[in-house]
Structures are given as C-alpha cells and as structure tokens.
KOLTI-262353 format. One record per residue: residue in three letters; x, y, z negated of N, C-alpha, C in turn. Coordinates in nm, 4 decimals. Each point is the difference from the previous one (the first is absolute). Example, Ala and Ser with C-alpha at 12.3 -4.5 7.8 and 13.67 -1.06 7.14 Angstrom:
# residues 2
ATOM residuo   n_east  n_north     n_up  ca_east ca_north    ca_up   c_east  c_north     c_up
ATOM     ALA   1.3190  -0.5690  -0.7800  -0.0890   0.1190   0.0000   0.0900   0.1200   0.0000
ATOM     SER  -0.0350   0.1050   0.0720   0.0820   0.1190  -0.0060  -0.0770   0.1090  -0.0730
# end
This chain:
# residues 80
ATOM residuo   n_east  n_north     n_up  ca_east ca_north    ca_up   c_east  c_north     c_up
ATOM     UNK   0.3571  -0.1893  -0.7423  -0.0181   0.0064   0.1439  -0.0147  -0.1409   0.0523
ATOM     UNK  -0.0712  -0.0325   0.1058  -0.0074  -0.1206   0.0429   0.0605   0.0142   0.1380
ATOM     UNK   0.0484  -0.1198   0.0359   0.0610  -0.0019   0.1255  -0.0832  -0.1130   0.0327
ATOM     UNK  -0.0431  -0.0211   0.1107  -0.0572  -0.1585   0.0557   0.0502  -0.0365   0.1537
ATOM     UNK   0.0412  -0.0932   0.0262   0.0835  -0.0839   0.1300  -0.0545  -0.1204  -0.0121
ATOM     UNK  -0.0880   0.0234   0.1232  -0.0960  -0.1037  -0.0302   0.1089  -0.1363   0.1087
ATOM     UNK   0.0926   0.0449   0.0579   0.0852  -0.1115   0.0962   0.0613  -0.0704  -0.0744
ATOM     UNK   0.0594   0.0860  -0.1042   0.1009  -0.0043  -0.0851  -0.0806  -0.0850  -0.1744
ATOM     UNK  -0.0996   0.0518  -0.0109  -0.0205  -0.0536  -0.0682   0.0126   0.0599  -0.1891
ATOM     UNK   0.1029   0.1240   0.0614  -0.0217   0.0724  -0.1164  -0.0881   0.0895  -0.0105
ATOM     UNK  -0.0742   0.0129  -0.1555  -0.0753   0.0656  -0.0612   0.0421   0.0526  -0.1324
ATOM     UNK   0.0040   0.1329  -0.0157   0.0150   0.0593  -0.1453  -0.0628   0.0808   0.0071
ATOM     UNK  -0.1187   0.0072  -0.0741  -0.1327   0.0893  -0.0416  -0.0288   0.0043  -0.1472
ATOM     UNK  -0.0204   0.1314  -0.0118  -0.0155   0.0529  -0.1184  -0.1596  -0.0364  -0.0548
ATOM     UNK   0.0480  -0.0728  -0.0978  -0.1280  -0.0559  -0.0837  -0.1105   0.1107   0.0557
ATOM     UNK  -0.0111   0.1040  -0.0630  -0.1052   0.0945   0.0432  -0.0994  -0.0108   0.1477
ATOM     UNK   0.1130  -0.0652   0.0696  -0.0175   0.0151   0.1024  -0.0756  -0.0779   0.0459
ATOM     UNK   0.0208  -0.1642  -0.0204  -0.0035  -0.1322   0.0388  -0.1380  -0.0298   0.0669
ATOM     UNK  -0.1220   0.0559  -0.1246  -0.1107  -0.0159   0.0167  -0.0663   0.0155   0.0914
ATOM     UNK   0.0172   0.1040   0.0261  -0.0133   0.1551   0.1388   0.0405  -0.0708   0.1321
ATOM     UNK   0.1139  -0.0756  -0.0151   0.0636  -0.0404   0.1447  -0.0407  -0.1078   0.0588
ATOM     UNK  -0.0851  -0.0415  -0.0788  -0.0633  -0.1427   0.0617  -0.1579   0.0329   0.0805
ATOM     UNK  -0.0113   0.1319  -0.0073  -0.0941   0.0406   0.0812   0.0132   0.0941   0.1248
ATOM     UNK   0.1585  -0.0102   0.0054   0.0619   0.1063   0.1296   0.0606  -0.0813   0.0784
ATOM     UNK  -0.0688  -0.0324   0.1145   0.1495  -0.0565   0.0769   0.0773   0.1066   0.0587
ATOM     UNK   0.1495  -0.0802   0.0136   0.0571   0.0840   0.1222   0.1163   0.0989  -0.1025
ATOM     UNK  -0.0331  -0.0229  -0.1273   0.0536   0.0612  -0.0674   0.1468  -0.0080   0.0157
ATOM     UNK   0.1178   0.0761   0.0078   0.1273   0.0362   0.0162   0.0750   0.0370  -0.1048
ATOM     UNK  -0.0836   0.1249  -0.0920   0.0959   0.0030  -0.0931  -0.0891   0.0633  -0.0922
ATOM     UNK   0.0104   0.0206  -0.1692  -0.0689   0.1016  -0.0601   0.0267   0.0097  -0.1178
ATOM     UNK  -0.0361   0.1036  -0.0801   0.0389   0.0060  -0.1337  -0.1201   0.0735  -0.0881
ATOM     UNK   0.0276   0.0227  -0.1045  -0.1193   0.0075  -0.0831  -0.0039   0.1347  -0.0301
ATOM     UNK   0.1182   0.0500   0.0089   0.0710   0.1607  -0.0694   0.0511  -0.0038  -0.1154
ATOM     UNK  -0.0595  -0.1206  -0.0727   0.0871  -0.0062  -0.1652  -0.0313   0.1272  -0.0416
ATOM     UNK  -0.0987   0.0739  -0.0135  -0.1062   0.1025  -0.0462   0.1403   0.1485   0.0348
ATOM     UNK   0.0435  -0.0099   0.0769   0.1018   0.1120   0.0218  -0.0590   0.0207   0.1890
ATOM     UNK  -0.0331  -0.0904   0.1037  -0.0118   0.0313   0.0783  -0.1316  -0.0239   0.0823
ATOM     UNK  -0.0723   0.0359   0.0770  -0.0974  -0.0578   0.0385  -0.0311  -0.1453   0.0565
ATOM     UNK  -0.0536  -0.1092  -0.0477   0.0091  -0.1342   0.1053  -0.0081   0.0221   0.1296
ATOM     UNK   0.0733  -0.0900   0.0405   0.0438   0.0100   0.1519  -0.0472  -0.1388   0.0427
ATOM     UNK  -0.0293  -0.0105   0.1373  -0.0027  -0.1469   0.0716  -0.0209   0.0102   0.1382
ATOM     UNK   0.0918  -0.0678   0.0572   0.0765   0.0204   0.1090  -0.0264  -0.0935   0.1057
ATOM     UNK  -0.0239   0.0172   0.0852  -0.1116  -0.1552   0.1263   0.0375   0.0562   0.1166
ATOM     UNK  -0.0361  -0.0704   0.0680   0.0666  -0.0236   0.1660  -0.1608   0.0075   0.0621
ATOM     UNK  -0.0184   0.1137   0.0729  -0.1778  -0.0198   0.0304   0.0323  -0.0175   0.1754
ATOM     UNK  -0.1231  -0.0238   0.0630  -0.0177  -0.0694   0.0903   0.0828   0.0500   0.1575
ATOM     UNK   0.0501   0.1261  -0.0439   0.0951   0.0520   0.1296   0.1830  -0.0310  -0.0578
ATOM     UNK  -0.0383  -0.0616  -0.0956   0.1644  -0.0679  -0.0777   0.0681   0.1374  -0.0505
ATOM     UNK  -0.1077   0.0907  -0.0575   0.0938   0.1015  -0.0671  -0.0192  -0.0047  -0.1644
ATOM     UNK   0.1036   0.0432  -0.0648  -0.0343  -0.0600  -0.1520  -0.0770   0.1526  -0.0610
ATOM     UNK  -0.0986   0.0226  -0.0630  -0.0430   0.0660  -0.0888  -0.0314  -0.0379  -0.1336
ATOM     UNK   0.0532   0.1115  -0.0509  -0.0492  -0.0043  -0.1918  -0.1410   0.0088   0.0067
ATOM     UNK  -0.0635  -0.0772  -0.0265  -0.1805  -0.0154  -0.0286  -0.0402   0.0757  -0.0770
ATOM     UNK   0.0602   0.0320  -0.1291  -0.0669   0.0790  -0.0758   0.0121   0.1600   0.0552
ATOM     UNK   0.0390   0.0372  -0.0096   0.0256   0.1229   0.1252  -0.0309   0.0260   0.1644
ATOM     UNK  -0.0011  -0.1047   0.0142  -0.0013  -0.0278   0.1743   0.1485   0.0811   0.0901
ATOM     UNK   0.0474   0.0203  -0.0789   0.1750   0.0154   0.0656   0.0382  -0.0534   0.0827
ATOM     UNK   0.0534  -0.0089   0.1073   0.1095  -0.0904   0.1108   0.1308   0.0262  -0.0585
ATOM     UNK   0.0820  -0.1063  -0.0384   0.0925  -0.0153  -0.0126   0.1127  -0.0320   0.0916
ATOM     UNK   0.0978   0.1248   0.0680   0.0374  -0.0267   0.1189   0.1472  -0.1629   0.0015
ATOM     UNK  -0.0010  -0.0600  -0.1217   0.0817  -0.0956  -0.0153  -0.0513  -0.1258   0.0064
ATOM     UNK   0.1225  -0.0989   0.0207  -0.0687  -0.1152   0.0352   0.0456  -0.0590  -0.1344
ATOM     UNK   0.0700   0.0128  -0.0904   0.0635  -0.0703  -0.1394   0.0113   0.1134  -0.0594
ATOM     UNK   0.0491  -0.0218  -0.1167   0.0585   0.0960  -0.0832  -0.0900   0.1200  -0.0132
ATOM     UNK  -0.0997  -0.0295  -0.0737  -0.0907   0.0888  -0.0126  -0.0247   0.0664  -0.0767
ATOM     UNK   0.0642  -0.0435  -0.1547   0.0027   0.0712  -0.1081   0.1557   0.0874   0.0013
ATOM     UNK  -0.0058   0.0914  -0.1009   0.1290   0.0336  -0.0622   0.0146   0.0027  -0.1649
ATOM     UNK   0.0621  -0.0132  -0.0408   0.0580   0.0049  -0.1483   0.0809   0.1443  -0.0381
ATOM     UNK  -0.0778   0.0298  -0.1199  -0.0484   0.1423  -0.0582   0.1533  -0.0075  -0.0892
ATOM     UNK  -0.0004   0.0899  -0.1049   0.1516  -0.0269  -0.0709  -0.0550  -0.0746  -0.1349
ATOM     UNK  -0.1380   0.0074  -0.0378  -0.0161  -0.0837  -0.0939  -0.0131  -0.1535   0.0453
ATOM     UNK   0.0028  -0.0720   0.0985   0.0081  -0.1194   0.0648  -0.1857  -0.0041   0.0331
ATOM     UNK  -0.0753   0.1022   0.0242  -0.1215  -0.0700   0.0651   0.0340   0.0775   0.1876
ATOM     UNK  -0.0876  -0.1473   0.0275  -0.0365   0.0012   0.1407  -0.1099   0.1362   0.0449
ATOM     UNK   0.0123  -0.0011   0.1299  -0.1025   0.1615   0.0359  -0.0080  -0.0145   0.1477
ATOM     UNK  -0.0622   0.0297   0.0987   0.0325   0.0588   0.1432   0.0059   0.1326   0.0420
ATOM     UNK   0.0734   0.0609   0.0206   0.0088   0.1066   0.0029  -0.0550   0.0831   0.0735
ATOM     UNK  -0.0561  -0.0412   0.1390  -0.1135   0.0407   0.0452  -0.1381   0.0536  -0.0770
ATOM     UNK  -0.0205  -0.0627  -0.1170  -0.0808   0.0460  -0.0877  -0.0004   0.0732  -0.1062
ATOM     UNK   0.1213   0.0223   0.0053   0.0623   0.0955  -0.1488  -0.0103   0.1341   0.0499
# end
C-alpha cells in the first residue's frame, strides 16, 4: 500500500506501484492488490472529493482509506 504526504513528506509506495504514480497527480493513497485485490488509487479531484480512479468510487473519507483483511492485505471496502 502506498501512503503519500506530500507536507509531510512521507512516501511508502509499493514498488508495483511507483511507476504508475509519477503520471497521477494528486495521488493520496493506493495499492496494487498484491494479486488478491483489485488496484486502487485514490486522488482528491477538483470539487476536493477523493475517488478511487480505477473504479470511479467516492470515497466518503478523508484518511484512512484502506482496511486490513486477516491475512494482513490492504482493501477498501467500499469496493469489496
């Protein structure tokens, strides 16, 4: 899963991912699925609401966007 804070300065993105993200701005959060879930990627579009792109989802949260499954992968559950 990647988290990015761009104030903050932290970034943890999943290799898979990395490539991909240098052509999205705005990006917030995303993950790859680790072949268990669908990739996700998560942006702040121009009325400041965050949607999953690959889906086109609104995500009614402002953080905490993933959840953790019992095998330890990330998911949103909106999409499950």
């Amino acid at each position: 899963m990647c988290k990015l804070n761009k104030k903050s300065g932290n970034k943890r993105i999943d290799p898979c991912m990395k490539n991909l993200l240098t052509y999205i701005p705005n990006t917030y959060a995303c993950c790859c699925g680790h072949g268990k879930y669908p990739m996700t990627i998560i942006v702040k579009n121009i009325k400041s609401e965050f949607v999953e792109i690959v889906s086109g989802k609104k995500i009614p949260r402002k953080k905490r966007f993933y959840l953790k499954d019992k095998q330890g992968y990330y998911y949103i559950p909106e999409l499950n």
